[in-house]
ROKE-370379 format. One record per residue: residue in one letter; x, y, z of N, C-alpha, C in turn. Coordinates in pm, whole numbers, padded with zeros to 5 digits. Example, Ala and Ser with C-alpha at 12.3 -4.5 7.8 and 13.67 -1.06 7.14 Angstrom:
! residues 2
REC,resn,nX,nY,nZ,caX,caY,caZ,cX,cY,cZ
REC,a,01319,-00569,00780,01230,-00450,00780,01320,-00330,00780
REC,s,01285,-00225,00708,01367,-00106,00714,01290,00003,00787
END
This chain:
! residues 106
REC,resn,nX,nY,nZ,caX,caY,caZ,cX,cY,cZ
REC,x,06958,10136,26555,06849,10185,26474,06816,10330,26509
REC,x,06868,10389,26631,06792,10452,26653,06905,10597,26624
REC,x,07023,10586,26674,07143,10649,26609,07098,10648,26455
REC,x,07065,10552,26391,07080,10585,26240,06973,10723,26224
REC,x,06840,10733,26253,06745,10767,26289,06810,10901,26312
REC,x,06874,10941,26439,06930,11044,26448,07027,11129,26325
REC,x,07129,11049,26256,07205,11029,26183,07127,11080,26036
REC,x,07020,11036,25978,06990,11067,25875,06889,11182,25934
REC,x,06808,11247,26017,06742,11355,26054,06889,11459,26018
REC,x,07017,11426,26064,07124,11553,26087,07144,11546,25901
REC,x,07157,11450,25879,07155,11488,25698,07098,11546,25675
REC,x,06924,11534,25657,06822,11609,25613,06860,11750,25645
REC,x,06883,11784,25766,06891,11898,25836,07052,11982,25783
REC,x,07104,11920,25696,07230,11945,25702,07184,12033,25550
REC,x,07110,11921,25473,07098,11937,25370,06993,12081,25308
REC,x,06881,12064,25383,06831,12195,25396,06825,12310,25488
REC,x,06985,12291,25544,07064,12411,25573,07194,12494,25447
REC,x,07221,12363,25390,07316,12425,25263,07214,12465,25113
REC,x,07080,12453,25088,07013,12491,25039,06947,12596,25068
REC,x,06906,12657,25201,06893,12804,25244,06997,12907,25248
REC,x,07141,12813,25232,07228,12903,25277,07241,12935,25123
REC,x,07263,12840,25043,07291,12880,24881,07170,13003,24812
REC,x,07057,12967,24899,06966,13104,24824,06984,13231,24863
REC,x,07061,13224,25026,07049,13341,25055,07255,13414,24979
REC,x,07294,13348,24957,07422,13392,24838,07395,13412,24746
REC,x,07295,13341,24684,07210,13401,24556,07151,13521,24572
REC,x,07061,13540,24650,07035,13666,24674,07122,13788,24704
REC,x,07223,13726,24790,07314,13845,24856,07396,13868,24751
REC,x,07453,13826,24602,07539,13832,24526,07417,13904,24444
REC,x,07325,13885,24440,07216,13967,24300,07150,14134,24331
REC,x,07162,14135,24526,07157,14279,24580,07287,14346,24604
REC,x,07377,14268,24570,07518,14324,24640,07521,14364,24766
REC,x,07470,14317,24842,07429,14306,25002,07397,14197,25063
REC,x,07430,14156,25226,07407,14076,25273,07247,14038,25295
REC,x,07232,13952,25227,07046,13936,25258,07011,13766,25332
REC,x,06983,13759,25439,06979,13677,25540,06808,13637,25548
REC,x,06790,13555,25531,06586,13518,25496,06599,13450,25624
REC,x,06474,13531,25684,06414,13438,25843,06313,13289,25802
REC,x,06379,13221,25899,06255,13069,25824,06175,13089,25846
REC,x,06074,13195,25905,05923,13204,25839,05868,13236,25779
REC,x,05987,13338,25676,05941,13406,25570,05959,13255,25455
REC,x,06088,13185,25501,06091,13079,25373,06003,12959,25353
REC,x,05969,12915,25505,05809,12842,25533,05695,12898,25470
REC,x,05655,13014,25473,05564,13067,25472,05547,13053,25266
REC,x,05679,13086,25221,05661,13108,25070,05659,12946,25043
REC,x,05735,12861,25120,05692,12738,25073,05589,12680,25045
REC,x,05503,12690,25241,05401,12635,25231,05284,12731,25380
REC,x,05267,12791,25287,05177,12888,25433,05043,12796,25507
REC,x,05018,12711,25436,04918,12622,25535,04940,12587,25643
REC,x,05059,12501,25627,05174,12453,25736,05181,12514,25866
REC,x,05240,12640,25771,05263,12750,25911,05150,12774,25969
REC,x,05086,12786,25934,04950,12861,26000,04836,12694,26106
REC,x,04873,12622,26015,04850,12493,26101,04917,12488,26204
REC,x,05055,12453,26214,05141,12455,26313,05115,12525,26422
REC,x,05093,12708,26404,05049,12800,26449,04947,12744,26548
REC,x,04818,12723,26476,04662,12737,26561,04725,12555,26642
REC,x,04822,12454,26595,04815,12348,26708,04860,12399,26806
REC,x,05006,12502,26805,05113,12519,26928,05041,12588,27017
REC,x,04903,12701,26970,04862,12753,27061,04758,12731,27114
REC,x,04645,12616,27009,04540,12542,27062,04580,12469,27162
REC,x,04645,12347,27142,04705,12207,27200,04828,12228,27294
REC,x,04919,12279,27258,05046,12295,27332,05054,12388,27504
REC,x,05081,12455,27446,05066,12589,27491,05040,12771,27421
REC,x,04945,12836,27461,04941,12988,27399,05009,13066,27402
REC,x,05088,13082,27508,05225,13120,27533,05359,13086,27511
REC,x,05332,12988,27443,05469,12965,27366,05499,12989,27223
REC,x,05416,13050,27169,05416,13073,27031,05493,13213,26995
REC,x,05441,13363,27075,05470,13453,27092,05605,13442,27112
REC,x,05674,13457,27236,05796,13472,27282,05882,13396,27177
REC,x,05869,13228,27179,05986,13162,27168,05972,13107,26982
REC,x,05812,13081,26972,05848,13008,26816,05884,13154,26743
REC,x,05814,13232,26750,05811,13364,26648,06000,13399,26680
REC,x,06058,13390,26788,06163,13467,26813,06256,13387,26693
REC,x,06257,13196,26652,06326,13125,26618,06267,13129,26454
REC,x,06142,13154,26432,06111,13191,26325,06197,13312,26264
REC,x,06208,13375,26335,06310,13530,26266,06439,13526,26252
REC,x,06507,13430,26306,06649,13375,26264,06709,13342,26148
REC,x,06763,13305,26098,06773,13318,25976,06774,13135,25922
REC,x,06719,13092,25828,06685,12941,25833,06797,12858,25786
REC,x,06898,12916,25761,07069,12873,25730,07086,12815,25873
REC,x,07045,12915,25965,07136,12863,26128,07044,12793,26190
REC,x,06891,12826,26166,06797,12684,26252,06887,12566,26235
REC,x,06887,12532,26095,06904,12419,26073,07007,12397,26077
REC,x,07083,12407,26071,07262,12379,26077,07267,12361,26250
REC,x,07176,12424,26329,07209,12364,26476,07113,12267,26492
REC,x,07014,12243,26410,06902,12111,26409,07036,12015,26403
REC,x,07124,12012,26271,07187,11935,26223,07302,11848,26341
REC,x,07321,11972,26356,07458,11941,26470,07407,11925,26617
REC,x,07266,11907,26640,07197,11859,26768,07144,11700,26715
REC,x,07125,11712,26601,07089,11539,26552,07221,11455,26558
REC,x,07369,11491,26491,07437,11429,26473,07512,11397,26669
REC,x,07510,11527,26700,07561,11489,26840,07486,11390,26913
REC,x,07355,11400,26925,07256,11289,26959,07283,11111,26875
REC,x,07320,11139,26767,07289,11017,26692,07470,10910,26712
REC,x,07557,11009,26724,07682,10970,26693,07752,10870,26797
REC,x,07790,10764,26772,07832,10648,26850,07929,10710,26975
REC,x,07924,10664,27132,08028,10697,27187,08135,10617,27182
REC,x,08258,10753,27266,08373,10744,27262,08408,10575,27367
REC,x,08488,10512,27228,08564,10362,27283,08686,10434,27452
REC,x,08690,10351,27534,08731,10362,27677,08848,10268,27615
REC,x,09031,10354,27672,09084,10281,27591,09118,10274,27787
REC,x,09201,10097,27761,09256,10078,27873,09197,09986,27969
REC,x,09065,09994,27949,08985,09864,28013,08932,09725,27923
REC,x,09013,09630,27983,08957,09505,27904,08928,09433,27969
REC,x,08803,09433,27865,08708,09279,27966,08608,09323,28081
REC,x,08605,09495,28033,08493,09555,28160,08445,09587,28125
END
């Protein structure tokens, strides 16, 4: 259950990584330039409440110092590659291990 769990998070994550990546080809084919969107600019046009919620918990509740340095740094990345390593940190997490060939009955 809990692999599956993992397993469909790396979909999701898979999925709205090939949907950031398709806008930002849309874009980059309509400027004739490479145009790369940071996920807080694409959060933000989504849903700026969010962000700004998120914001006042990580630095109310969490920690204040972690917002600065590390969320803002991952916010400016580009939201094609957050998620595509969300994806491939869910599926590595979720994915059944490797069968042990050679031992039977242990």
């Amino acid at each position: 259950m809990i692999r599956f769990f993992f397993r469909f998070l790396a979909v999701l994550s898979l999925a709205a990584a090939v949907i950031l990546a398709v806008v930002d080809a849309t874009r980059s084919i309509a400027a004739s330039e490479l145009v790369l969107t940071p996920l807080g600019t694409s959060w933000f046009a989504v849903s700026p409440g969010t962000l700004n919620l998120a914001q006042a918990l990580v630095q109310r509740y969490v920690f204040p110092g972690l917002w600065d340095p590390l969320i803002v740094s991952i916010l400016n990345l580009p939201g094609f590659a957050v998620f595509l390593v969300l994806a491939l940190l869910f599926y590595a997490i979720g994915r059944r291990p490797a069968r042990r060939l050679g031992r039977v009955g242990a």
